[in-house]
Wavefront OBJ file of the C-alpha trace (Angstrom):
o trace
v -38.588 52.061 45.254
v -35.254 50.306 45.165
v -32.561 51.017 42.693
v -30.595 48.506 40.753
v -27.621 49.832 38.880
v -27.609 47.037 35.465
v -23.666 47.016 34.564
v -23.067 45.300 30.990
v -22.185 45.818 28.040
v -24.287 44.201 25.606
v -27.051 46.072 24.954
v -29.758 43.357 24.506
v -28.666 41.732 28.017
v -29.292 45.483 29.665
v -32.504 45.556 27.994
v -33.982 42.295 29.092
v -32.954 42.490 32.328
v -34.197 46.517 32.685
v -37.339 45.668 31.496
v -37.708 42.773 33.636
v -36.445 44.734 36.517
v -38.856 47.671 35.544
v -41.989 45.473 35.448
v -41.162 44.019 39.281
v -41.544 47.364 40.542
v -37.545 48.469 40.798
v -35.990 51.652 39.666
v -33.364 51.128 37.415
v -30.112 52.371 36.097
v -27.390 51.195 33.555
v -24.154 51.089 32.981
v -22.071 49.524 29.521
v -18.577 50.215 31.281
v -17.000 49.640 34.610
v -15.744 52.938 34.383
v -19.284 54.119 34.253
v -20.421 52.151 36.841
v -17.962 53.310 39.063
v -19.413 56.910 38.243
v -22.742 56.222 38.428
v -22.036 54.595 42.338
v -20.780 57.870 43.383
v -23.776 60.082 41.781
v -25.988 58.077 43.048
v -26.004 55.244 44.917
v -27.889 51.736 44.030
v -29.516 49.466 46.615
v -28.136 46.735 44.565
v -25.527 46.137 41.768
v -25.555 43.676 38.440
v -22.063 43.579 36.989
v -20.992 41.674 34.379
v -17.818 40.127 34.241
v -16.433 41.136 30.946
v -16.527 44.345 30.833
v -14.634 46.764 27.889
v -12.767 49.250 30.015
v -12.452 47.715 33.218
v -13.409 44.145 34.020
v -16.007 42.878 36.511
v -13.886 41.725 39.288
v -12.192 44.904 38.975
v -15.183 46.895 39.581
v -16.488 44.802 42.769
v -12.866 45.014 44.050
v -13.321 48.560 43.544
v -16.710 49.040 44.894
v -15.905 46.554 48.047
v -12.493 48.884 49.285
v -14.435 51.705 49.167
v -16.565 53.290 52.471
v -19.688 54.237 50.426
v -20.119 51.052 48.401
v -18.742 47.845 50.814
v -22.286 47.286 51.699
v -24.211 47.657 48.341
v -25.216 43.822 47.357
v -23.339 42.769 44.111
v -25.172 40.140 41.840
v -22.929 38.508 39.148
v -24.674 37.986 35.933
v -21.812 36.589 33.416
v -21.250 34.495 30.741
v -18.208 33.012 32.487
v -19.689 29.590 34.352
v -16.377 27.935 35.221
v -16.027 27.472 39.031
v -12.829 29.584 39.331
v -14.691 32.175 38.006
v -17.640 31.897 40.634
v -14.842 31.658 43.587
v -13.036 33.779 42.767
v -16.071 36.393 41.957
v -17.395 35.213 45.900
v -13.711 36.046 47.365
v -13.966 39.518 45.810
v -16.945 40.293 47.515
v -20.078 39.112 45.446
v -23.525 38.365 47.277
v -24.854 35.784 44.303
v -23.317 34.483 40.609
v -25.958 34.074 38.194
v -25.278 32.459 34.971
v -26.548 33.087 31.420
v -28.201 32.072 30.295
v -30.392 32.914 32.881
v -34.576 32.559 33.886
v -35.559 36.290 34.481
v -38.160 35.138 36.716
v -35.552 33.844 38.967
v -32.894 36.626 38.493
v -35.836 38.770 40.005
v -35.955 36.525 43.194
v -32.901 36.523 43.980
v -32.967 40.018 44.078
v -35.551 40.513 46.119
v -33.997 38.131 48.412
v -30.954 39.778 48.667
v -33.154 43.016 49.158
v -35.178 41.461 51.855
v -31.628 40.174 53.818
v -29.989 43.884 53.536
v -33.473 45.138 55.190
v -33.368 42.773 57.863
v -29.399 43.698 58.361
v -30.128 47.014 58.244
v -33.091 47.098 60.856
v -30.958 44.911 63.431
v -28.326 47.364 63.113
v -30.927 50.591 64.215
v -32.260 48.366 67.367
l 1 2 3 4 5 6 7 8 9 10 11 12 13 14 15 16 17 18 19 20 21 22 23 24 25 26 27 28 29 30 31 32 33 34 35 36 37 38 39 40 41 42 43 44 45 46 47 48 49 50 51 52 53 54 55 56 57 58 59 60 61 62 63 64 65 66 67 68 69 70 71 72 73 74 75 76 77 78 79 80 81 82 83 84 85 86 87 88 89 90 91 92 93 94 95 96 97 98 99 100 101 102 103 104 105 106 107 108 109 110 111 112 113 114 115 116 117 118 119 120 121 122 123 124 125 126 127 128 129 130 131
């Protein structure tokens, strides 16, 4: 079962999107902090991230800056799902290292397929590598 680390902190946003996640099969983890997140990465780590943008501690592009300099994390897909839709916001969140931006509001029936999508690319990645 795949693990998705949810980072946000508004609580109805992590439940929607946990329960969502939950009832497509994936095993998942949250987060309300960056500072969290970045704990929870190095207990144990997530096939794929959800980070917010605007976080309390430390903010969302902070965190996938983070999680991209790192040796254990670089690889682990990072999905964007922010309230923050203005196009310097999606560049620069793609320069830091983000796989996809999702917008709220968002369809939870496509947040799921996108997941799986980026799920189904790391697989593929990862099986070309062992050949």
């Amino acid at each position: 079962m795949e693990r998705v680390l949810i980072v946000d902190d508004d609580p109805d946003i992590l439940r929607l999107v946990s329960y969502n996640l939950t009832q497509a099969g994936f095993d998942v983890a949250t987060a309300a902090t960056g500072r969290k997140a970045l704990e929870s990465v190095q207990k144990r780590q997530p096939d794929l991230i959800i980070l917010d943008l605007m976080l309390p501690d430390i903010d969302g592009m902070e965190v996938c800056r983070t999680l991209r300099q790192r040796d254990d994390s670089r690889r682990i897909p990072i999905v964007m799902l922010t309230a923050r839709s203005e196009e310097i916001d999606r560049v620069i969140g793609f320069e830091l290292g983000a796989d996809d931006y999702v917008e709220e509001p968002f369809d939870a029936g496509e947040l799921v397929a996108r997941l799986r999508s980026l799920m189904r690319r790391r697989k593929l990645s990862a099986d070309r590598v062992h050949i």
